[in-house]
C-alpha positions as CSV (number, residue, x, y, z in Angstrom):
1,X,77.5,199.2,-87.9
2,X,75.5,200.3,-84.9
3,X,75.0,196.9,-84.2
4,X,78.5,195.1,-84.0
5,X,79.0,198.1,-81.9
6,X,75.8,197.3,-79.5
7,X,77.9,193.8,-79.4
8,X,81.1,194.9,-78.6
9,X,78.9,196.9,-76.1
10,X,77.9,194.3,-74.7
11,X,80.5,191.8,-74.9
12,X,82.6,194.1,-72.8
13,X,80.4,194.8,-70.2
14,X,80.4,191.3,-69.8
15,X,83.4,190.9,-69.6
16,X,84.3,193.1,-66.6
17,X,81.3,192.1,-64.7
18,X,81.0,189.3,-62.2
19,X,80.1,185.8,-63.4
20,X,76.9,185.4,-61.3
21,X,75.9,188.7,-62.3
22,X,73.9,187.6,-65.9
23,X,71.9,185.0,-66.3
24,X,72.3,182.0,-68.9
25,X,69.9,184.4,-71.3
26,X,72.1,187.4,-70.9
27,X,75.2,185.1,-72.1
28,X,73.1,183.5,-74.9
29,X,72.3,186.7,-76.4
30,X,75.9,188.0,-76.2
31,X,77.0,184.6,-77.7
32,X,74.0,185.1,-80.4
33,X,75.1,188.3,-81.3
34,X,78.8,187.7,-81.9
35,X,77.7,184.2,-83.9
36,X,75.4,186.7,-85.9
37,X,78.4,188.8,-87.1
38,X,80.5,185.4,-87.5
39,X,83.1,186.2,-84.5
40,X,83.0,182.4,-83.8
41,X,85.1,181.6,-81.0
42,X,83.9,184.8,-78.8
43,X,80.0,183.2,-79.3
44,X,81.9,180.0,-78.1
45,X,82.9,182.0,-75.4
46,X,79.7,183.5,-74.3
47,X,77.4,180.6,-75.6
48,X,80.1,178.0,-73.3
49,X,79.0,180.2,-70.4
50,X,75.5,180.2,-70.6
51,X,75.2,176.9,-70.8
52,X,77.4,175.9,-67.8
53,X,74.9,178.6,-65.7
54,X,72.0,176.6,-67.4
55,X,72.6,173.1,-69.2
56,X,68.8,172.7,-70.4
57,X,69.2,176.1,-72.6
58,X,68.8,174.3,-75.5
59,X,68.8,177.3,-77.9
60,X,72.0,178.2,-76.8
61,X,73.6,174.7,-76.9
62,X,72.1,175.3,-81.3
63,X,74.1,178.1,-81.6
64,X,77.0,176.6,-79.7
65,X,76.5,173.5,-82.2
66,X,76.5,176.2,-85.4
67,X,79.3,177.4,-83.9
68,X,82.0,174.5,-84.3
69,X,80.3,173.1,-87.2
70,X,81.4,176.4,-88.8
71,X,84.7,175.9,-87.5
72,X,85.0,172.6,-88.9
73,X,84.9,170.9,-85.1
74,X,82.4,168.1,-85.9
75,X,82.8,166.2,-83.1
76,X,82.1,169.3,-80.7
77,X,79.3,170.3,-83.3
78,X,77.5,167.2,-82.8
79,X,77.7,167.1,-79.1
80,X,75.8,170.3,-78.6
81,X,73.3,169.7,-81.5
82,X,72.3,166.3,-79.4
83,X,72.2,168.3,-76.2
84,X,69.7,170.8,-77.8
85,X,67.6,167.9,-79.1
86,X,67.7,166.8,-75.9
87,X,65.5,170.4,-74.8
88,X,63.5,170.7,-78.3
89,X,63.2,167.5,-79.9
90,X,60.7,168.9,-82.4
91,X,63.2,170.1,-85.0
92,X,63.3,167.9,-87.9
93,X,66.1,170.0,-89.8
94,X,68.4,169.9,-86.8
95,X,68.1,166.3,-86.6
96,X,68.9,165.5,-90.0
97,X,71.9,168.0,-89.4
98,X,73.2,166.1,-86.0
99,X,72.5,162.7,-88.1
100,X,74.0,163.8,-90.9
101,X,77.5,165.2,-88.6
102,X,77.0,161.5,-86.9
103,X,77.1,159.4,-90.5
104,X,80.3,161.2,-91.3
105,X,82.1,160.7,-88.2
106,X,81.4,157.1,-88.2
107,X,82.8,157.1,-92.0
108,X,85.8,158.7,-91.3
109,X,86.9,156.0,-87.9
110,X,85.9,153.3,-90.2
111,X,87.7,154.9,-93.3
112,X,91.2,155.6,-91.0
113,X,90.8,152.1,-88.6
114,X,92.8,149.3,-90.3
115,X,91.0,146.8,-88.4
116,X,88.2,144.9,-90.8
117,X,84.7,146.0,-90.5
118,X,83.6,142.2,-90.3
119,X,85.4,141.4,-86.8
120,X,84.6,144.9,-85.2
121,X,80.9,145.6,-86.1
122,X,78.7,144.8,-83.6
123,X,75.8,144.2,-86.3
124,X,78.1,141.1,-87.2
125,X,77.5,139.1,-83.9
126,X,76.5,136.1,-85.3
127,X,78.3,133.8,-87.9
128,X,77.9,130.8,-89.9
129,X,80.4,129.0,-91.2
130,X,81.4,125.9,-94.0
131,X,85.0,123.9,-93.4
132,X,86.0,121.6,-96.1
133,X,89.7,119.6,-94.5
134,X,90.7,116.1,-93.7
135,X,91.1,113.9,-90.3
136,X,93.4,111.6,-89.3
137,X,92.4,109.4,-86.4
138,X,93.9,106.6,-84.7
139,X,90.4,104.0,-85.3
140,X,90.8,102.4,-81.2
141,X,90.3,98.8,-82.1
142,X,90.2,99.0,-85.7
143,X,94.1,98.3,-86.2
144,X,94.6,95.8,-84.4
145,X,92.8,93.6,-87.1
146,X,95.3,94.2,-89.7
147,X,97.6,91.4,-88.0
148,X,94.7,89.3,-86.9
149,X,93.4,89.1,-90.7
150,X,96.8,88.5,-92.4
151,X,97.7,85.7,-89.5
152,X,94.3,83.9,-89.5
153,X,93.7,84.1,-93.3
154,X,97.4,84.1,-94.9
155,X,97.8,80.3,-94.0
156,X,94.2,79.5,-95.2
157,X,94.3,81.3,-98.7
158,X,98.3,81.5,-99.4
159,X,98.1,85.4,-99.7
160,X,96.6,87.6,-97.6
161,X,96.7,91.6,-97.0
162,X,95.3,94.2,-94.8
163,X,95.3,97.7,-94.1
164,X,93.8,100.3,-91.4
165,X,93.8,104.0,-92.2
166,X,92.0,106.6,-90.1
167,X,92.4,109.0,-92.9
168,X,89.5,110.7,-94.9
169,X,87.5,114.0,-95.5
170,X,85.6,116.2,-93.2
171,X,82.8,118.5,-93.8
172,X,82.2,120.9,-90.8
173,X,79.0,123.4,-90.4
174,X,79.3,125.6,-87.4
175,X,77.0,128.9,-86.0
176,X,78.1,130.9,-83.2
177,X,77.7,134.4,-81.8
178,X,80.0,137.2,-80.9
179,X,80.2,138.1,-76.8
180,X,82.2,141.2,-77.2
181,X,85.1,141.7,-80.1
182,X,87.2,139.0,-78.4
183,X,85.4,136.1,-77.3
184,X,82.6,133.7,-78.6
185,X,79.9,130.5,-78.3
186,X,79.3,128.5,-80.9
187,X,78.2,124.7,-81.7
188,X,80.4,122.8,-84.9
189,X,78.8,119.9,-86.4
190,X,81.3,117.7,-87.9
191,X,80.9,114.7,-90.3
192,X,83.9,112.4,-92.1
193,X,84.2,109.4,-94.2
194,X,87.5,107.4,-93.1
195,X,89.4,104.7,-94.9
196,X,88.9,102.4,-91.6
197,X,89.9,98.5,-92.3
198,X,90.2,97.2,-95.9
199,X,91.1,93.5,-96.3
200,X,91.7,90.8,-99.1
201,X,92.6,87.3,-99.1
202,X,93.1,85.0,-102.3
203,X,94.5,81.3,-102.6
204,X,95.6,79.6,-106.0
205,X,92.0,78.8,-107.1
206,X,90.7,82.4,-107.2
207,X,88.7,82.2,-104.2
208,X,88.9,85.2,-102.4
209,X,88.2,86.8,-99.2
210,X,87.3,90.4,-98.7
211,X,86.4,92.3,-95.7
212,X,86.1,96.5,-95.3
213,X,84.9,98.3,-92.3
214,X,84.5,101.8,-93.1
215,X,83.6,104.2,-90.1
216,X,81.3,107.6,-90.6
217,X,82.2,109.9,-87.7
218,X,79.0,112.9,-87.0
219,X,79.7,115.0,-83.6
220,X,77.9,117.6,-82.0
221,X,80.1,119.7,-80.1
222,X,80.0,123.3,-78.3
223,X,82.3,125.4,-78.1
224,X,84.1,128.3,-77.1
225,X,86.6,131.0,-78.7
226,X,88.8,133.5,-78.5
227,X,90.2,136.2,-80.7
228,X,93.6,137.8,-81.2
229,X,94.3,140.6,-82.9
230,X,96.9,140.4,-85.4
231,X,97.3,143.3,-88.3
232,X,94.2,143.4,-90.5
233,X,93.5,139.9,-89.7
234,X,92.7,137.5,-86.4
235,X,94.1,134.6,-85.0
236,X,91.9,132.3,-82.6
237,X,91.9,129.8,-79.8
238,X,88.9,127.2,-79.2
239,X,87.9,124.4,-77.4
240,X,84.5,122.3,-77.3
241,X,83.2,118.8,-76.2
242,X,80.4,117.3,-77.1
243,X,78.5,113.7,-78.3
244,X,80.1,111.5,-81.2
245,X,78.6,109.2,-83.3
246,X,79.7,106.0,-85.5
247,X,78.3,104.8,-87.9
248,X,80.0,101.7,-89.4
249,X,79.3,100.3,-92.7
250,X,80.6,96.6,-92.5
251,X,80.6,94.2,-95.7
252,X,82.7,90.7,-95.8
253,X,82.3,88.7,-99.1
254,X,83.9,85.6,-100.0
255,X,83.6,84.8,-103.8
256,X,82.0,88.2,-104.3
257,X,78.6,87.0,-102.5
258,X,77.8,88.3,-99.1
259,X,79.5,87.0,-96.4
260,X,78.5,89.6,-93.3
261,X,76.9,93.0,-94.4
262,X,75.4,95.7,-92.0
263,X,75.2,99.3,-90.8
264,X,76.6,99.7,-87.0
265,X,76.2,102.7,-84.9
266,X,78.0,103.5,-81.6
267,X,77.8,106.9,-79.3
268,X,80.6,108.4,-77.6
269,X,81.8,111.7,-76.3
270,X,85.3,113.7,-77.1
271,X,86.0,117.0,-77.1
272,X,89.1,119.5,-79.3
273,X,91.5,122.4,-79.3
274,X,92.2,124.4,-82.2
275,X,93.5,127.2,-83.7
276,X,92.7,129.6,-86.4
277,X,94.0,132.4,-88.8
278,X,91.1,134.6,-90.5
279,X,91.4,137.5,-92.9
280,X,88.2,139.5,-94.3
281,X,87.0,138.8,-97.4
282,X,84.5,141.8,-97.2
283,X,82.1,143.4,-94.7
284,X,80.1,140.0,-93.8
285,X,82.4,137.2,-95.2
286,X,85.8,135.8,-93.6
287,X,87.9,133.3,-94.7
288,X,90.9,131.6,-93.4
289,X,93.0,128.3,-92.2
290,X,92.1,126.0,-89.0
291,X,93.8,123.3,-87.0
292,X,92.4,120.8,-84.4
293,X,93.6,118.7,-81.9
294,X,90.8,116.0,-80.6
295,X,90.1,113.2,-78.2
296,X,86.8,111.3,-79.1
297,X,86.1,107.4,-78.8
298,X,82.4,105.8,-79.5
299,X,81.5,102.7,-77.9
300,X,78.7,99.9,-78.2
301,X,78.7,99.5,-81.8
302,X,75.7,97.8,-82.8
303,X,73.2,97.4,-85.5
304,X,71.6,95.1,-87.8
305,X,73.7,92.5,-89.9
306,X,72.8,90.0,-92.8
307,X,75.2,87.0,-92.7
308,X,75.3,84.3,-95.5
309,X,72.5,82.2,-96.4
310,X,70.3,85.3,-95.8
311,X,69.9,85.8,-91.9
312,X,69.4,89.2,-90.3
313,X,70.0,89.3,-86.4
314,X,70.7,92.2,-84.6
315,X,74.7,92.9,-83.8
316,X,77.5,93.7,-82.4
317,X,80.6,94.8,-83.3
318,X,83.0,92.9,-81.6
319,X,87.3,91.5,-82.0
320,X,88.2,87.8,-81.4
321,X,90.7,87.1,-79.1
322,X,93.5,87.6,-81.9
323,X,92.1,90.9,-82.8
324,X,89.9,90.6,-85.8
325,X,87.1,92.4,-86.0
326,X,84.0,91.5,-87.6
327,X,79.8,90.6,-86.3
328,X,78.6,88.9,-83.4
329,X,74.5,88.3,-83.1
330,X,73.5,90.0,-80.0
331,X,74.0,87.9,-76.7
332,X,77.1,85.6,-78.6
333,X,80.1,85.0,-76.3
334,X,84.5,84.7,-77.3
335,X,84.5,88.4,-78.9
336,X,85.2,91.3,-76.6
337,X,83.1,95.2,-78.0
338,X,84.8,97.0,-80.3
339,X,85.1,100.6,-79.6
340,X,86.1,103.1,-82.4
341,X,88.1,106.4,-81.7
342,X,88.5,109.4,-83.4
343,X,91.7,111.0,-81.4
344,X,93.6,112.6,-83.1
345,X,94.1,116.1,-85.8
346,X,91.9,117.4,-88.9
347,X,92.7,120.6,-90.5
348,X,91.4,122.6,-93.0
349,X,90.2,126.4,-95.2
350,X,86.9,127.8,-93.9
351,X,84.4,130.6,-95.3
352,X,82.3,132.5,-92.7
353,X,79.3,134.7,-93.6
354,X,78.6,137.1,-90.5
355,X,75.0,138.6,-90.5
């Protein structure tokens, strides 16, 4: 009893006395007292005042700390546990106190924010990811055959067919990293299998003429995103450029034995836009939907061909003046380069793992 009256004492002659009067000590004591006898918000008071007339007293910034963690004020709690660690760092049950305050603070924003943990955590700033889709690409001189084959070889064999599709699957492996929570670097490695040129040509006998060109695009590309927020999930924008590659795998028969047979490759360059829609499959993997627009051509096709009767001479993939595609040897003349292109869309699901 005597001394929440030495308190009261106190507190009041503090009260009517001047500001500069007391020193930080004289306000901590005051504010220690009142904390003692669990009159919170006067040691608030008194604790608040010492420590604006002295910001390194770190025992009063503890009590201060005690003080709104009893009061259920975390966030204030924590603020003035750090700034007495910041004075006397040597207090291991403090520490665990502040860290503790800190853990559940961070808990509760990521239990009340809507937005996925896997696009906001800084922890998850670098990403790999698998696409599985298809491409559909316009094949540059590849077409053009189709009419060349069917006029050269439909008078010679009676019946003659032809087709050019730049459809196929495409496998995609990309890695990027995060620059803040709304924009990105990456590099995408893409590789597809298209139809390309198939070809058949068969008279009344049962000879028969075959022909398929099938092009193998692999690209190399970096690139660059960003992200909108949209609800729980993400929508995003990209673009890259980079090298392209063909590789050609070219095979003419006529009465099933080898006519001309070879692997062709070409470089190139092209470049994309796309867009994206990604939801959170958990705290590290995302999932979603893609869409891309390209440009892309390759060029200078040329490899290593076996013709019939056994020969193997380096060559170049080159059209006739009608348009047909087939094998030149290196340093022929009457065929014009082939060049293959890859312009046009793909689009399909991807899975990203964020570590």
């Amino acid at each position: 009893m005597l001394a929440r009256r030495a308190c009261w004492i106190l507190w009041a002659a503090l009260a009517c006395s001047p500001l500069g009067a007391y020193t930080s000590e004289d306000y901590y004591l005051a504010g220690f007292n009142f904390y003692a006898h669990k009159d919170y918000a006067n040691s608030i008071r008194y604790l608040q005042a010492a420590v604006k007339l002295d910001p390194q007293n770190w025992k009063a910034w503890q009590i201060l700390g005690f003080d709104y963690y009893l009061l259920d004020q975390p966030a204030q709690a924590l603020f003035s546990f750090d700034q007495s660690l910041k004075g006397h760092p040597d207090d291991p049950q403090l520490w665990n106190l502040a860290e503790g305050i800190r853990a559940n603070i961070i808990w509760e924003v990521e239990r009340n924010n809507p937005y996925p943990r896997v696009f906001r955590n800084p922890d998850n700033d670098i990403w790999v990811s698998l696409r599985a889709g298809v491409i559909s690409s316009g094949l540059g001189n590849l077409p053009k055959s189709v009419s060349a084959f069917q006029a050269e070889y439909g008078p010679m064999y009676g019946q003659a067919s032809a087709s050019c599709d730049g459809f196929g699957p495409l496998a995609t492996l990309e890695m990027g990293f995060m620059l803040d929570t709304y924009n990105a670097w990456g590099v995408v490695f893409d590789g597809a299998a298209l139809n390309g040129f198939q070809a058949s040509a068969q008279d009344i006998y049962g000879d028969t003429f075959k022909g398929s060109i099938q092009p193998n695009m692999i690209s190399i590309q970096p690139e660059y995103y960003h992200f909108f927020k949209l609800g729980r999930t993400r929508l995003w924008a990209s673009a890259g450029a980079g090298v392209y590659l063909s590789i050609v795998e070219l095979n003419y028969t006529k009465n099933s034995a080898s006519f001309e047979s070879g692997e062709l490759g070409g470089l190139g360059y092209g470049g994309f836009l796309g867009l994206g829609w990604e939801f959170a499959v958990g705290d590290q993997v995302s999932a979603g939907i893609y869409v891309r627009g390209r440009y892309a051509t390759t060029g200078g096709i040329a490899g290593n061909v076996s013709y019939q009767g056994g020969a193997t001479q380096p060559s170049v993939l080159g059209a006739d003046s009608y348009g047909l595609v087939s094998a030149y040897p290196t340093g022929a003349s009457g065929f014009n380069p082939v060049h293959i292109d890859y312009t046009g869309a793909d689009a399909g699901l991807f899975i990203s793992y964020h570590y």
